[in-house]
N, C-alpha and C positions, 0 to 999 in steps of 0.2 A: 511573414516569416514561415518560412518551410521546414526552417530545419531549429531547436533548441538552443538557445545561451545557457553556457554552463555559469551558473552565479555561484556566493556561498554569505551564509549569515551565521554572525556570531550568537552563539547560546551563551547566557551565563550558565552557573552552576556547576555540572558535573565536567571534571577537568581532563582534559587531552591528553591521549600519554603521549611521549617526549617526542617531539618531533612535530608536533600540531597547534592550534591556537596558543596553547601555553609557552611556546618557546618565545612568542611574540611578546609574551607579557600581559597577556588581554585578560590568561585565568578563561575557564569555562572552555569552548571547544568551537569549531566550526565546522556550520553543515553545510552541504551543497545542495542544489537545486535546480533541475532543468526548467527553462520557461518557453514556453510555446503562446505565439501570439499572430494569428495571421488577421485582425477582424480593422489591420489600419491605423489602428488607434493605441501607440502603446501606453497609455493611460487608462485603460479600460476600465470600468467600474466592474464590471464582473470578474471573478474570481474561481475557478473550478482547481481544487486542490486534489491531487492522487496518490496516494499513498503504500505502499508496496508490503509484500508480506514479510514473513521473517528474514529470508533468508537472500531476497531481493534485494534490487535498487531502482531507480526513479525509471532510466530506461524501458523499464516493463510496460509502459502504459504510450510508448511511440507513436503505435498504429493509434490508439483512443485520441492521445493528444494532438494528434496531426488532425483527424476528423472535429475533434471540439473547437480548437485552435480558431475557425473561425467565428465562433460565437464569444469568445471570452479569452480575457490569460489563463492557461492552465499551467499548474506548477506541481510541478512535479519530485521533491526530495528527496534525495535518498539517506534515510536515517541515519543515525549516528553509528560509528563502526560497520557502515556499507561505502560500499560504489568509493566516492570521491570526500566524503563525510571521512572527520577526524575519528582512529580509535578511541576510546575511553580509559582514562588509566587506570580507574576502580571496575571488574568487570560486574560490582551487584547493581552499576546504574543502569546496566542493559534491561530497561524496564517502563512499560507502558507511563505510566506518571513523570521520569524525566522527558520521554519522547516526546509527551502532551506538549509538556512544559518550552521542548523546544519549537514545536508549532506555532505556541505562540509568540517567540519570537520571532517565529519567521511570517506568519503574518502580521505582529507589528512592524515588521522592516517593510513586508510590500504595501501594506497601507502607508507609509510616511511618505514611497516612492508616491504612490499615487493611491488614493482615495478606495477602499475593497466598499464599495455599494451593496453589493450583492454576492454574497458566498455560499457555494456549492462545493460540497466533499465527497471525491472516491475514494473506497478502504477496499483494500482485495486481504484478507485476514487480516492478520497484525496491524496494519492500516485501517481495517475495518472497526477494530477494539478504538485503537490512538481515537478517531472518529467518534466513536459515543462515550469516551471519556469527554474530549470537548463538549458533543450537545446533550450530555448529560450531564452537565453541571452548569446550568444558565449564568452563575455569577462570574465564569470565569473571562477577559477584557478581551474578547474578539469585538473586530472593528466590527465586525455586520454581524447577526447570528446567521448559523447557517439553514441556508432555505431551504434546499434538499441533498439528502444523503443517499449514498450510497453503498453498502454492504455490500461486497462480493464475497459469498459461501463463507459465510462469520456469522458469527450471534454470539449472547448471552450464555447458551451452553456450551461446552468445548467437551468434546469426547475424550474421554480417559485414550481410549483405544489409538484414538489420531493420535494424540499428543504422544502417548509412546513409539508410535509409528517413526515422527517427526524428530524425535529423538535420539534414534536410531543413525541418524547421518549427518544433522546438524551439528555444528564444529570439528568435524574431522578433518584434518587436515591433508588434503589426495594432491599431490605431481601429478599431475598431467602429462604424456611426452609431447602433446601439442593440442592444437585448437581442436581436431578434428576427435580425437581421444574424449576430450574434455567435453567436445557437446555431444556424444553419443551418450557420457556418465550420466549429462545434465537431461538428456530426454529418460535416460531406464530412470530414474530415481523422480521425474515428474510425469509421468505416464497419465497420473492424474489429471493434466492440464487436457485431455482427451487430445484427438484427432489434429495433426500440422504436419505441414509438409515439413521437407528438409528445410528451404528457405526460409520457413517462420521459425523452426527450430535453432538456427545458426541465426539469426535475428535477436531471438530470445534468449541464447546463451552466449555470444559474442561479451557483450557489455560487462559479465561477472567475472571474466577472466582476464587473471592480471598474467606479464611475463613474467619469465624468474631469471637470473643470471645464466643458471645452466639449461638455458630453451625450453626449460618443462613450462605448464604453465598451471595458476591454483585460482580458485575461486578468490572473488574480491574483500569477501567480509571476515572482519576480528573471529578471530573460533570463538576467542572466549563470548559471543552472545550467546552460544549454549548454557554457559553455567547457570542461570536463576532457571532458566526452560530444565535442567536437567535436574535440579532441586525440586523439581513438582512433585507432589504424592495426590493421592487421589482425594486426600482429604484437604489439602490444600488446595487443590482444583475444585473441588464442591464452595471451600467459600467462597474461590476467586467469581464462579458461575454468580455466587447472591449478589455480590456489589454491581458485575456485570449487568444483572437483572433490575436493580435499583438504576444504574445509569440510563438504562434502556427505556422505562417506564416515564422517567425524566425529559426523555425525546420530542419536542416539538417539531422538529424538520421534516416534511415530505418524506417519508423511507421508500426505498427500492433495495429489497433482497433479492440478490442472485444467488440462486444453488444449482450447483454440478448433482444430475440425478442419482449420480455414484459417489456424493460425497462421504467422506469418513468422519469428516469434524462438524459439519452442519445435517444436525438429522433430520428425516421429512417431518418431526412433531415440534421440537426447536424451531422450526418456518413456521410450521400454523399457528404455534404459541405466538410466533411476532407478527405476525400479521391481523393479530385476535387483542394485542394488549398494547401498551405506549400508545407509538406514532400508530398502529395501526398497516405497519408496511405492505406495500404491494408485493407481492411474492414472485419470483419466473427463474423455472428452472429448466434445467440442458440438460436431454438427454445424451448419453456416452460420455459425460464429464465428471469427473470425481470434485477434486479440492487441487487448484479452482480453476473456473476459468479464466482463460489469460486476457478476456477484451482483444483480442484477435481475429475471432471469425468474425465477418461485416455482420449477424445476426444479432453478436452481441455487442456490438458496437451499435448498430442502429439502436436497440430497446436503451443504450445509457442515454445516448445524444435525446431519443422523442422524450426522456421523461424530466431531462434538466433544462431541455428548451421548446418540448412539445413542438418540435420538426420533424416532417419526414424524413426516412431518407435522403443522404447526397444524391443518388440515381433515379431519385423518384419512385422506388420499389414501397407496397405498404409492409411496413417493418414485419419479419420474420421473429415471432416471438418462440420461446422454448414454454413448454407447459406451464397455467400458470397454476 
């Protein structure tokens, strides 16, 4: 398979506003999920999960999933109130512990499909967090635990500074007059993601824009996921950091952090702290990259692929790593 199944899996719990799972009668919400599987076998036992930031959806990780895609099913979701995922009708459930909660529904639905042997996790932020909520609470019913993780430019600390940053344009609601408008917004407002041509750019912002009746066009996700993000203070950011810290220490899985050298939200003392404590992570960072990298340039695609399946390169190149 070359190209993604768009699926979706019911969550219980937190309920749909009108027009989504609950019109069904099911109660709870459903999410969608792209699956990439080129390795033959769609039964695969391996399992490679990717998880998108705030303000993302599963699309983000194409280029990653098309290159893994041979070794494993990768599944790729796009959270609840993204992409193709139902709104939420309460906006306080926009929050890492329902999300958790709907992962594991969603990997008990691909385990019944067929058997998870072996599970690996990508988090690019907010994905990154969802991620060591799971392997930092070992009692919670994943079919496999997971064997190695992934962080891209997340940790245990989150900067005051980012988070305001971040705040600053998350749920706003912007018309578009067309596609072209819209991904020029979507590159000045992520500049962070460093260095893409045009074509990776119109790649990476195609997927988040929806039409509108009057030809504008708007980004894909609920605005309301800003509201619990824009309730933060700084003092609530400090405790959310302790728990964060406690899950993290909790960590058994293989860790791989990625940091952008220019990040805002992952700072170079927050990386040596996690590579010194818990799991112990492998550290590698990009230079000219802020928060985060997109898994886009073949460099940082080769360093995900050798470390979840210790393979070379697709081209037989020895992997390009960013400082580590």
């Amino acid at each position: 398979m070359t190209e993604p199944t768009l699926n979706y899996v019911h969550c219980p719990g937190a309920a749909a506003s009108p027009g989504g799972a609950s019109r069904e009668g099911e109660g709870g919400h459903r999410m969608a999920y792209w699956e990439w599987n080129a390795t033959g076998d769609p039964a695969h036992p391996q399992v490679v999960v990717c998880v998108h930031g705030l303000t993302r959806q599963g699309r983000d990780f194409d280029v990653l999933a098309r290159r893994l895609a041979r070794h494993a099913r990768i599944v790729c979701p796009d959270v609840a109130g993204r992409g193709h995922s139902d709104w939420l009708a309460d906006a306080s459930h926009y929050q890492i512990p329902v999300y958790a909660a709907d992962m594991l529904a969603l990997l008990g639905h691909l385990h019944a499909r067929a058997p998870v042997r072996v599970l690996d996790w990508v988090g690019t932020s907010m994905g990154g967090l969802i991620g060591m909520a799971l392997c930092g609470q070992p009692e919670l019913p994943l079919p496999a635990p997971v064997r190695r993780l992934v962080l891209n430019d997340v940790g245990p600390a989150l900067e005051w500074a980012a988070l305001q940053r971040i705040g600053q344009y998350v749920g706003r609601v912007v018309d578009f007059p067309g596609v072209a408008a819209a991904v020029e917004g979507l590159r000045v407002v992520s500049t962070g993601f460093g260095p893409h041509t045009a074509e990776e750019w119109q790649a990476l912002s195609e997927p988040l824009l929806r039409p509108q009746p009057d030809g504008s066009v708007r980004l894909h996700y609920d605005p309301a996921i800003a509201e619990n993000f824009r309730g933060l203070t700084p003092e609530s950011a400090r405790a959310g950091d302790a728990q964060l810290w406690q899950l993290y220490d909790a960590i058994r899985a293989q860790t791989l952090v990625l940091r952008g050298a220019e990040s805002d939200l992952l700072l170079p003392g927050t990386a040596q702290a996690m590579a010194q404590r818990g799991p112990r992570a492998r550290v590698v960072e990009w230079a000219g990259v802020g928060h985060a990298p997109t898994l886009v340039a073949a460099a940082q695609v080769d360093v995900v692929e050798q470390f979840l399946f210790g393979t070379p390169p697709a081209d037989g190149r020895a992997p390009q790593e960013g400082r580590p």
